[in-house]
C-alpha positions in Angstrom: 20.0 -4.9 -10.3 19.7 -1.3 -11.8 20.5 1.6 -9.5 17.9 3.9 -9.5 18.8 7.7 -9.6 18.4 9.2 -6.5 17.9 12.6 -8.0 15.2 11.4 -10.8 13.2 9.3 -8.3 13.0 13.1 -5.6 11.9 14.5 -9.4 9.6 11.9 -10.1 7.8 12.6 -6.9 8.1 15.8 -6.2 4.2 16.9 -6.8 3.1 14.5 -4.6 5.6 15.5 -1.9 4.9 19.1 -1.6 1.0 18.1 -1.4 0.1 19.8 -4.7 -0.9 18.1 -7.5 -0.9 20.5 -9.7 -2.9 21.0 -12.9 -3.4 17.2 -13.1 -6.8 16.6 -15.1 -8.3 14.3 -12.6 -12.1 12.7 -13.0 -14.1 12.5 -10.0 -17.4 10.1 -10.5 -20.0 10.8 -8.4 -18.2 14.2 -7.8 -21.5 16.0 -7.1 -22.6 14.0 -4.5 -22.0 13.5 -0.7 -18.9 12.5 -0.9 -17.6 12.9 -4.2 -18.3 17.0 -3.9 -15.9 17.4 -0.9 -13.2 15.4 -2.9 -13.8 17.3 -5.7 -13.4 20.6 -3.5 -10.0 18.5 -1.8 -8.8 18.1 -5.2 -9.2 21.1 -6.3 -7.7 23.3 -3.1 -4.3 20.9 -4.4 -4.5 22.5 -8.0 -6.1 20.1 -9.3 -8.2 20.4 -12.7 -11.4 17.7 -11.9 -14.1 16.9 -14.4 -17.1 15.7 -12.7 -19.0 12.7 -14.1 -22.5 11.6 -12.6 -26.3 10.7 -13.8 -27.1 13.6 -12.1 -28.0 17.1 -13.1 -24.9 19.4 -13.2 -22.2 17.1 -13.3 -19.5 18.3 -16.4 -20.4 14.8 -18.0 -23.3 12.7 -18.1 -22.2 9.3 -16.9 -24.2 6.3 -15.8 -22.0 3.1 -14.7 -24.7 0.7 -15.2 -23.6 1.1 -19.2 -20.0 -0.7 -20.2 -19.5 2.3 -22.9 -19.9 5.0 -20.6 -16.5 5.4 -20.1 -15.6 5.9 -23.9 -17.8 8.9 -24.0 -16.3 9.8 -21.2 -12.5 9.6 -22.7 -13.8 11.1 -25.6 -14.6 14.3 -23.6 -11.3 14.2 -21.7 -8.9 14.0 -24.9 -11.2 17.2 -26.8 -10.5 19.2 -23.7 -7.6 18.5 -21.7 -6.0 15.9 -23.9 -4.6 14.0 -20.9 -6.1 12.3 -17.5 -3.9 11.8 -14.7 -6.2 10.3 -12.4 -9.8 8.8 -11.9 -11.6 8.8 -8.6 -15.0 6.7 -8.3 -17.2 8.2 -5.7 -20.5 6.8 -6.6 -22.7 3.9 -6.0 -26.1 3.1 -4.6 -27.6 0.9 -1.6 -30.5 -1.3 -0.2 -31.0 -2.9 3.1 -33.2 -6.0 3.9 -33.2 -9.8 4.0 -32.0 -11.1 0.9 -35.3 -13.1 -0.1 -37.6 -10.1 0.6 -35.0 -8.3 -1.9 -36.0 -8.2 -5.7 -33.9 -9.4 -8.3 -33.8 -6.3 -10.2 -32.5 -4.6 -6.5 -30.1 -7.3 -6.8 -28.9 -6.9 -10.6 -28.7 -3.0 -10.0 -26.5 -3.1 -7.1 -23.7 -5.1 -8.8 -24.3 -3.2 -12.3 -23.6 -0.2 -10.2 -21.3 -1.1 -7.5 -19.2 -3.8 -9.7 -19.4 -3.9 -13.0 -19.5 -0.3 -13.7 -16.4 0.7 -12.2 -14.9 -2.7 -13.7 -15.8 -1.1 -17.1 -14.7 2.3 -16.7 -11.4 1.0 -15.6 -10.9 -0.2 -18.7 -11.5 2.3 -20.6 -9.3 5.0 -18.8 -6.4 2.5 -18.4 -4.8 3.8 -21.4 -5.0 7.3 -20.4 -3.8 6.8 -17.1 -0.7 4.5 -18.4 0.0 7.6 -20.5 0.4 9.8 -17.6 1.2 7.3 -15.1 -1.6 8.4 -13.0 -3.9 6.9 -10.5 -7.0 5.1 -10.6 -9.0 5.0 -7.3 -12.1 3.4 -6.3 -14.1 3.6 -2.6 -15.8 0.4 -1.9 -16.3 0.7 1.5 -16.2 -1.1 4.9 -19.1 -3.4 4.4 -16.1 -4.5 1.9 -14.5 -6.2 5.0 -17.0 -6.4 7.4 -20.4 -8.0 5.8 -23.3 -6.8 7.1 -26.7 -8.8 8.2 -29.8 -7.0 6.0 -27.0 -5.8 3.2 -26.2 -9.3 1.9 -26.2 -7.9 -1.3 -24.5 -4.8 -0.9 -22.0 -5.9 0.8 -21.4 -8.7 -1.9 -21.3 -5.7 -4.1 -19.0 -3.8 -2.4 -16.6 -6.6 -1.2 -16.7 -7.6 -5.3 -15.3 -4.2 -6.7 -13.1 -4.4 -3.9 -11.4 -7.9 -4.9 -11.2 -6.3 -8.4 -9.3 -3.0 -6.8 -7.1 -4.8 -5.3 -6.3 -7.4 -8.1 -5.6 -3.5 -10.6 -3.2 -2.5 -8.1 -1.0 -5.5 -9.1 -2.0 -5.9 -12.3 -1.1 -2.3 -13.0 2.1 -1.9 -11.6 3.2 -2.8 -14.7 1.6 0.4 -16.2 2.9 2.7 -13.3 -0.9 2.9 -12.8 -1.1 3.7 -9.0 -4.7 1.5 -7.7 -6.1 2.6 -4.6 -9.0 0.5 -2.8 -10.7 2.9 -0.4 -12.7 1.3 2.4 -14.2 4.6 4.4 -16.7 3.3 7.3 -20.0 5.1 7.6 -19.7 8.0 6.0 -23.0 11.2 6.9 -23.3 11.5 2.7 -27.3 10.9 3.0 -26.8 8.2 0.5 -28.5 5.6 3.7 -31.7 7.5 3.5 -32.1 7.2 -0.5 -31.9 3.0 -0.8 -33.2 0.8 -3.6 -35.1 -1.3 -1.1 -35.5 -1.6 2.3 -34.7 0.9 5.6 -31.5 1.4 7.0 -30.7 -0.2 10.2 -29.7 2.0 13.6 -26.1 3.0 13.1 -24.0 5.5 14.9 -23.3 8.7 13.3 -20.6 8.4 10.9 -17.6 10.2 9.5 -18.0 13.6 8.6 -17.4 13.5 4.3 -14.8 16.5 4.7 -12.8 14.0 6.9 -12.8 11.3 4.5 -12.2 13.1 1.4 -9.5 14.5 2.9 -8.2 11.2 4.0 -8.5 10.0 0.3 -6.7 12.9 -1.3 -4.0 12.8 1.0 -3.8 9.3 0.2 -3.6 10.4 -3.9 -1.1 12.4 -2.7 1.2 10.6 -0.7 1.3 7.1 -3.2 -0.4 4.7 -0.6 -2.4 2.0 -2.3 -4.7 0.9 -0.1 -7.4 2.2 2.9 -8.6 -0.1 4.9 -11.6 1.2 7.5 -9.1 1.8 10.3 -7.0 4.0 8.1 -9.6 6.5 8.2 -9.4 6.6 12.3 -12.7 7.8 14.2 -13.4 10.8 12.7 
């Protein structure tokens, strides 16, 4: 077995254990939205230097998941201005509520183009980037990951999908020094429940606050952990 230098390994980690991770060029998807602008902010009170990617309006780069060669525009754009990427946080997805037969097939078809396959494709494409750097790849699927929910088959088949996938990278990966994290907040207050594909959202309680969970996630960047399950995130 090879010793491993005590002194390299406290250098190795030494960003990550004073809670600053600074300057790394990390991109945040979703990171103008409910919950990807607080990480953004979390990330960027550590030092951070975050593009933000989204189909929305005022994002740094125009980035829609449902096509597999978004994320080669979005390299492109990441080596012409920073010339390295240390780490990718996806933050985005959508949502729809119902019986599965009352739900359309192109509800259906959107929620896993979103939800799975998009974040399946931009892995991909950043892995060489984040091998580079040894960075960190992270991706929040959610607690309908682990809990299936009646009136979200679909979702939650969505979710509980990219979550398999996650977890499947962080093994995978360990090969690259790629650090995978699988994030499973619960109900999060983002607002994204009263903009679904289909359907109503059922009564829930009111959920985390998106400062708290961001916060959670970052300091889970930060501190090397490779997985959140729901109860990681405590009760808010």
């Amino acid at each position: 077995m090879i010793a491993v230098d005590p002194t390299l390994q406290a250098a190795a980690r030494e960003d990550y254990e004073v809670g600053n991770l600074n300057g790394q060029v990390v991109v945040v998807v979703g990171g103008t939205g409910g919950l990807g602008q607080p990480i953004t902010e979390a990330l960027r009170r550590r030092n951070s230097t975050v593009i933000t990617a989204s189909r929305s309006l005022g994002a740094d780069v125009k980035l829609d998941l449902r096509d597999s060669t978004a994320g080669d525009e979005l390299v492109a754009y990441v080596k012409s201005r920073h010339h390295r990427l240390d780490g990718v946080v996806i933050a985005a997805g959508i949502v729809a509520f119902g019986d599965l037969v009352d739900t359309d097939d192109v509800t259906i078809e959107e929620l896993l183009l979103t939800n799975t396959m998009g974040p399946l494709w931009l892995a991909k494409r950043v892995a060489p980037m984040l091998e580079e750097s040894n960075g960190f790849f992270v991706n929040l699927s959610g607690v309908v990951a682990e809990t299936p929910m009646p009136a979200m088959a679909a979702y939650s088949a969505s979710k509980a999908a990219v979550s398999a996938a996650t977890l499947a990278l962080a093994k995978e990966w360990r090969r690259k020094k790629i650090r995978v994290i699988d994030a499973r907040p619960p109900h999060t207050e983002t607002g994204l429940a009263t903009r679904p594909l289909h359907g109503t959202a059922p009564g829930m309680p009111e959920g985390l606050a998106p400062e708290v969970v961001a916060a959670r996630i970052v300091d889970a960047i930060v501190n090397a952990e490779r997985e959140l399950s729901g109860a990681d995130f405590g009760n808010g």
